[in-house]
C-alpha positions in Angstrom: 112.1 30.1 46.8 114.3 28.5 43.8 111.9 25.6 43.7 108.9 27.9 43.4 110.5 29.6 40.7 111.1 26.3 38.9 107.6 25.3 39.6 106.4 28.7 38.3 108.3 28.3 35.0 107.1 24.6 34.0 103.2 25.8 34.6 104.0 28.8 32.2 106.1 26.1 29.9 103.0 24.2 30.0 100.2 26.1 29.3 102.6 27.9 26.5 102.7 24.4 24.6 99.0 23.6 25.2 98.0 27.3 23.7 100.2 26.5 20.8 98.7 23.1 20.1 94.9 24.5 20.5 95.7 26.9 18.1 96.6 24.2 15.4 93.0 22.6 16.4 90.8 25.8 16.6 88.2 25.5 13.9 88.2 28.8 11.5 85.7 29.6 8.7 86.3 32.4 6.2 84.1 35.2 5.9 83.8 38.2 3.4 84.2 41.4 5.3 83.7 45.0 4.4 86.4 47.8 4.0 86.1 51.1 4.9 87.8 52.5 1.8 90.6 51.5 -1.4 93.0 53.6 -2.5 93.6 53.1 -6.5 97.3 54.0 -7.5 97.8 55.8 -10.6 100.2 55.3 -13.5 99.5 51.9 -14.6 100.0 50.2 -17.7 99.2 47.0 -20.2 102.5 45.9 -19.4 102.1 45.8 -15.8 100.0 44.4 -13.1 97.6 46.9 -11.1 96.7 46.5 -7.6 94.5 48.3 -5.1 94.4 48.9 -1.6 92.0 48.3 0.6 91.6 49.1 4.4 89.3 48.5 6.9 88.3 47.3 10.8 87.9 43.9 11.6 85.6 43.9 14.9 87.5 41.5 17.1 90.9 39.6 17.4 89.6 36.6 16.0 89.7 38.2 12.3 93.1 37.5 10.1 93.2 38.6 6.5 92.8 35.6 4.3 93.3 35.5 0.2 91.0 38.0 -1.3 88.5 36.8 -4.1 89.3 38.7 -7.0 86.5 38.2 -10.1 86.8 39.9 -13.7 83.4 40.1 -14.9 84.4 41.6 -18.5 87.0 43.7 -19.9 86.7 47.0 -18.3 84.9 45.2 -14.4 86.9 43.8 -11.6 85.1 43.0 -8.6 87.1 42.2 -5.4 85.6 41.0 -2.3 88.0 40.9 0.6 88.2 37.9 2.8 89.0 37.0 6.3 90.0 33.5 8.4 87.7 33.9 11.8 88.6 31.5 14.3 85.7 29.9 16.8 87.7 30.9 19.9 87.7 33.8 22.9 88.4 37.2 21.2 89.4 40.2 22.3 86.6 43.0 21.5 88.4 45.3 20.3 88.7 47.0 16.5 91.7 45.7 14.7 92.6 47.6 11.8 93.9 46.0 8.7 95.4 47.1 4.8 95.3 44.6 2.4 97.0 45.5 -1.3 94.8 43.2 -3.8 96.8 42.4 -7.5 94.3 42.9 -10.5 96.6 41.3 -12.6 97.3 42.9 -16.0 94.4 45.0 -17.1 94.0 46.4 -20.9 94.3 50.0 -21.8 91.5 52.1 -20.5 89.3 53.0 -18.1 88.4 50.1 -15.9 85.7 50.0 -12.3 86.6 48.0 -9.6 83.9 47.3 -7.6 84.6 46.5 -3.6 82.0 44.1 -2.5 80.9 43.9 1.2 79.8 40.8 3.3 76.0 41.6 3.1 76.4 42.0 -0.5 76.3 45.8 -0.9 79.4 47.4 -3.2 80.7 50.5 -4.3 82.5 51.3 -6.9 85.9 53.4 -8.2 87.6 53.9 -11.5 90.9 52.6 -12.6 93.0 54.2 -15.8 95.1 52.1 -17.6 97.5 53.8 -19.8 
């Protein structure tokens, strides 16, 4: 019985250090994805830098939040397209939620939209006051 247990716990040993080395070698590629909504704080100001956050449903396991792409088109448009690291391995299918906050960086005073892009190039849009 003892040597069964032994024999148990070096296959587990094993396969636990070969899943950790193929997870250093699984090819990933990053992906935009959508978000199902942002939430804009309020009560920013020139001094300080605004953020938004965003909140949506990756549709497998495979999906980790990667470094959104923030772009400021002019003065008053930020665009933000938030982006994900998919690896090329066996998911679980299941719906994995996910909340990102994205920094704007400091804005000018006004009335600024930030539009959320999606991965099949649709957007919409919501408005940002800068005090």
């Amino acid at each position: 019985m003892k040597s069964i247990f032994q024999l148990l716990t070096i296959a587990f040993a094993a396969m636990a250090f070969s899943n950790a080395q193929a997870d250093s070698v699984i090819p990933s590629k990053t992906v935009a994805v959508s978000i199902n909504d942002a939430y804009i704080p309020s009560g920013f100001d020139s001094s300080s830098d605004a953020y938004v956050v965003v909140t949506g449903l990756f549709p497998n396991s495979c999906y980790s939040l990667s470094q959104p792409q923030v772009n400021h088109v002019d003065a008053s448009t930020v665009e933000v397209k938030t982006m994900a690291d998919v690896k090329q391995s066996v998911c679980l299918r299941v719906l994995v939620p996910f909340t990102k906050e994205v920094s704007l960086g400091k804005l000018d005073t006004g009335k600024h939209t930030v539009r959320f892009v999606s991965e099949d190039g649709t957007s919409f849009e919501k408005t940002l006051n800068v005090e």
